[in-house]
C-alpha positions in Angstrom: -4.6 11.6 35.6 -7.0 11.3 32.7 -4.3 12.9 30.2 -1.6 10.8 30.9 -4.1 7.0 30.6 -5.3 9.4 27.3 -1.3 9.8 26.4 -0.5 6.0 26.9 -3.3 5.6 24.8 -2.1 7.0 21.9 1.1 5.6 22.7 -0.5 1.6 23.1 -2.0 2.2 19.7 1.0 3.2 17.6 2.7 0.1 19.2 0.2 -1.8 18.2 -0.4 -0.7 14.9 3.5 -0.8 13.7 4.3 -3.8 15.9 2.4 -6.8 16.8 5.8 -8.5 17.6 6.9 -6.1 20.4 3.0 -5.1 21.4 2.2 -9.4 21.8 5.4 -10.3 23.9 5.0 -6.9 26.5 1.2 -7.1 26.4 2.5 -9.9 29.4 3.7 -6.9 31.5 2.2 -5.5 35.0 0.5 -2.4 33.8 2.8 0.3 34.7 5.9 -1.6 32.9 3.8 -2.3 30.1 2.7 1.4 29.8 6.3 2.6 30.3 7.1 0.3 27.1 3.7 1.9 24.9 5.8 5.1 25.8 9.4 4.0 25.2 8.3 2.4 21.8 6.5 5.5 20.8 9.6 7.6 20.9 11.3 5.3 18.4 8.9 5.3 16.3 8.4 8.9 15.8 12.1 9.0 15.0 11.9 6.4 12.8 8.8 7.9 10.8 10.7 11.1 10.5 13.8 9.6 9.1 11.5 7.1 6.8 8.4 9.1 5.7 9.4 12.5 6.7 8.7 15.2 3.8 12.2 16.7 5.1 13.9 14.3 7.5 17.1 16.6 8.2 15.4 19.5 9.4 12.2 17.6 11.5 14.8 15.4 13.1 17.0 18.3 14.3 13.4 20.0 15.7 12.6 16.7 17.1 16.4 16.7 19.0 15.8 19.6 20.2 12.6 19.2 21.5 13.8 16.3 23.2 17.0 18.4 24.9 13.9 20.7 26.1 11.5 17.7 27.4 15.1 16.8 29.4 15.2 20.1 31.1 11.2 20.0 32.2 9.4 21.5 29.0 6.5 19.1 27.3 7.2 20.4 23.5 3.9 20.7 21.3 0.9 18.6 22.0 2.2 15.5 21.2 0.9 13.2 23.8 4.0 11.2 23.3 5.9 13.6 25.5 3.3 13.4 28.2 3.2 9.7 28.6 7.5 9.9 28.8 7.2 12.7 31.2 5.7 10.0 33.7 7.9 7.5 32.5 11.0 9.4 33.4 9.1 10.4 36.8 8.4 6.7 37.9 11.7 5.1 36.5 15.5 5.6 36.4 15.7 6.7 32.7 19.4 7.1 31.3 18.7 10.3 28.2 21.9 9.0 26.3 20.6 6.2 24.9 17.5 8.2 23.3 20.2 10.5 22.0 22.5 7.7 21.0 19.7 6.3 18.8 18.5 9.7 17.3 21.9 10.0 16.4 21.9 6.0 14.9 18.7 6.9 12.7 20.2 10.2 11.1 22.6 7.5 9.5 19.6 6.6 7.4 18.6 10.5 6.0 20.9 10.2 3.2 22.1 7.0 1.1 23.3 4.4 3.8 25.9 2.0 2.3 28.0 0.1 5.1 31.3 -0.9 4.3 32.4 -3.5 7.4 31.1 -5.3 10.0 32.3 -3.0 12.5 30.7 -0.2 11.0 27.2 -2.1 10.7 27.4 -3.4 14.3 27.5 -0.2 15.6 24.9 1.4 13.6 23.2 -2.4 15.2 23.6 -0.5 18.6 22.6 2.5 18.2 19.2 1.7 16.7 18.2 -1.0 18.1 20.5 -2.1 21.2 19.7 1.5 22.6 16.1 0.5 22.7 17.0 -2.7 25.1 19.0 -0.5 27.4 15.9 2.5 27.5 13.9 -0.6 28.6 16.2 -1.9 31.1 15.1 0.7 34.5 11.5 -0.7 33.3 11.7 -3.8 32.9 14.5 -5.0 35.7 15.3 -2.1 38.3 18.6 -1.8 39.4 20.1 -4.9 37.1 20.4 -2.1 34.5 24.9 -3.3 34.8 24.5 -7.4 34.9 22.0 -7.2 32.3 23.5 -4.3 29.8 25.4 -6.8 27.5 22.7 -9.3 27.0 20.1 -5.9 26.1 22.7 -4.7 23.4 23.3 -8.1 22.5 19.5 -9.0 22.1 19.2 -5.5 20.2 22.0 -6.5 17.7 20.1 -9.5 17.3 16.9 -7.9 16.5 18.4 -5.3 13.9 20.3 -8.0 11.8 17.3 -9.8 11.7 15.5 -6.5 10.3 18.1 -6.2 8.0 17.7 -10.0 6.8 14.5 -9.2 5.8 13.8 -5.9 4.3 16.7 -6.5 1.5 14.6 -5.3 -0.9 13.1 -2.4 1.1 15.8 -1.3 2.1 17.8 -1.3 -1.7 14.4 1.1 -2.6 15.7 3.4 -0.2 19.1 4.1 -0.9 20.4 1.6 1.8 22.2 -1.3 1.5 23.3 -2.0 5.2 25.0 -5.7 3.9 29.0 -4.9 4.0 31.2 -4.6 1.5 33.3 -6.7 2.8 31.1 -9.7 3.2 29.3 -8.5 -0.6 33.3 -9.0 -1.5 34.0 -12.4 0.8 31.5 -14.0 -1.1 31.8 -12.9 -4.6 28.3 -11.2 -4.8 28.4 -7.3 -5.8 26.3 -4.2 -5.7 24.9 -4.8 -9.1 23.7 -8.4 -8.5 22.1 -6.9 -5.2 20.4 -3.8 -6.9 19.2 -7.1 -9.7 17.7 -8.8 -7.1 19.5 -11.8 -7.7 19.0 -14.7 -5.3 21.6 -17.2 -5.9 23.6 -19.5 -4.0 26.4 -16.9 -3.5 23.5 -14.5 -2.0 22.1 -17.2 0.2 25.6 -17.7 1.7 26.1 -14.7 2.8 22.9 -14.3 3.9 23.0 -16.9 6.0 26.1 -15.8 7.1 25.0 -12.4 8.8 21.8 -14.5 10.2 24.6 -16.7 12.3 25.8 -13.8 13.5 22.0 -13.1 14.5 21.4 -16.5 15.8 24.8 -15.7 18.6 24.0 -12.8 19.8 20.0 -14.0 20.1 21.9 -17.1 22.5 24.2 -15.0 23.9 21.2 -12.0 24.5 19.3 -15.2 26.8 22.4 -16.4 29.2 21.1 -13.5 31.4 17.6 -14.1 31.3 17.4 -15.2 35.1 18.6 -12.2 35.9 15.5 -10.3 35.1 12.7 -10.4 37.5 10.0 -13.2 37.1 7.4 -10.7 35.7 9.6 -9.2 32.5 11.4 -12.7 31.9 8.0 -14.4 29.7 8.4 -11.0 28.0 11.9 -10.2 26.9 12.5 -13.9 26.0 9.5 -13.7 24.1 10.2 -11.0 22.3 13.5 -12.4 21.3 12.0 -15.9 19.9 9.5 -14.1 18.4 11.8 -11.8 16.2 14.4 -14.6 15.8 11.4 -16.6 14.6 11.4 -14.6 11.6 14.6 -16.1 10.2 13.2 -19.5 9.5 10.4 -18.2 8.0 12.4 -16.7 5.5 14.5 -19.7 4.7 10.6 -21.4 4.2 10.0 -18.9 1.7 13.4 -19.8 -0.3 15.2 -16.5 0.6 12.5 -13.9 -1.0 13.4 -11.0 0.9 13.5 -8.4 -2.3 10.0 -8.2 -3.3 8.2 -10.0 -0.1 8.0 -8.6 3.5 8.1 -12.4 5.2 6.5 -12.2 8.7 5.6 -14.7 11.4 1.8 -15.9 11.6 -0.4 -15.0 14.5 -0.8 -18.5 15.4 2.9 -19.6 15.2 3.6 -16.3 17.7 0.5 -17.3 20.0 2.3 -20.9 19.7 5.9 -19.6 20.5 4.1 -17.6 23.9 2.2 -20.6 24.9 5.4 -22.5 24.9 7.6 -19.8 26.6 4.9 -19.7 29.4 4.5 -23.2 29.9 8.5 -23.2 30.5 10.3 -22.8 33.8 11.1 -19.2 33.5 
């Protein structure tokens, strides 16, 4: 017993130190959901720190696959506690594998240049990174809803990753990735140069505020299911979703500066938007 409480620990601090978003809205959780999240969260993480910081992201995410296609047949690869903590995760809830695969396979999108060309095509790379995570969460945080509540999680997760997008423009540019389509670049007259330039003009702004529509519908439509999740994970999934939607006002605050400035949400505004989620009728 005392490995796995030391495995979620290691687990509750790497939520904690990349996001106080996702660590403040599930810190609401009974314990065993909210450990099963640490867990969850951990995973992605680790994928997403090969594929970002990795000294050779091909070859440590193909090791990391295929550590994962051994964990699924009973093997705990290495001695990261990571694996431990999921082990009892997939012990104590009705874990689907595809979806970890599905995102593994989102996030090698992002080892090489990532340009996007459509909607379509950034939507789905939308689901596969982020939606995925929703639907890993569903067993854990609403048992056997996983089917009415699958479109509102992918929704929600579409949601989450424009709003990522929105604002780590400039982040993103400095890594080879430019995840705004062509087709919208093209729709409103703003090209790849003037996006390398930084330039934040009214052309920019449109079709910026475009894609954060798009955000603001599936955020709505992500929350028409709400009452389907039980009482204990609905304070927590709706906060994370006004939490991260948050995020797009703040930019428009800052006039648009998403190339040189990582906006975030204050720690009072989120303790505000909480207080005010739990003071609703759930």
């Amino acid at each position: 017993m005392r490995h796995i409480n030391n495995a979620y620990s290691h687990c509750k601090k790497i939520i904690e130190t990349h996001s106080k978003t996702f660590s403040k809205a599930f810190s609401l959780l009974p314990k065993k959901q909210k450990r099963a999240v640490w867990a969850i969260y951990a995973f992605c993480r680790k994928v997403d720190d090969i594929v970002d910081e990795g000294s050779a992201p091909k070859s440590e995410l193909d090791e990391f696959e295929m550590n994962f296609h051994n964990f699924l047949k009973g093997e705990i690869p290495g001695n990261d506690p990571m694996w431990i903590a999921l082990e009892d995760v997939f012990s104590s809830f009705s874990m689907d594998p595809v979806y970890f695969q599905e995102m593994i396979d989102g996030q090698r999108k992002d080892i090489n240049s990532h340009v996007v060309e459509t909607e379509e095509e950034l939507l789905l790379y939308c689901y596969q990174v982020a939606s995925t995570v929703g639907l890993m969460l569903l067993p854990v945080l609403a048992p056997g809803k996983e089917a009415e509540l699958r479109q509102g999680a992918i929704d929600l997760g579409k949601g989450m990753q424009l709003t990522n997008i929105l604002r780590d423009v400039g982040e993103d540019i400095e890594r080879g990735r430019i995840y705004i389509p062509k087709s919208l670049l093209d729709t409103y007259g703003y090209s790849y140069e003037q996006l390398r330039n930084h330039e934040r003009n009214e052309a920019f702004i449109q079709l910026w505020e475009d894609l954060a529509s798009k955000a603001e519908k599936f955020y709505e439509s992500s929350l028409m299911s709400i009452h389907e999740y039980p009482l204990y994970s609905r304070t927590p999934v709706k906060g994370a979703a006004y939490l991260y939607r948050a995020i797009l006002p703040s930019i428009r605050d800052n006039h648009y500066q998403v190339f040189h400035e990582r906006n975030f949400v204050s720690d009072q505004v989120k303790k505000d938007i909480l207080s005010d989620i739990q003071l609703m009728k759930a």
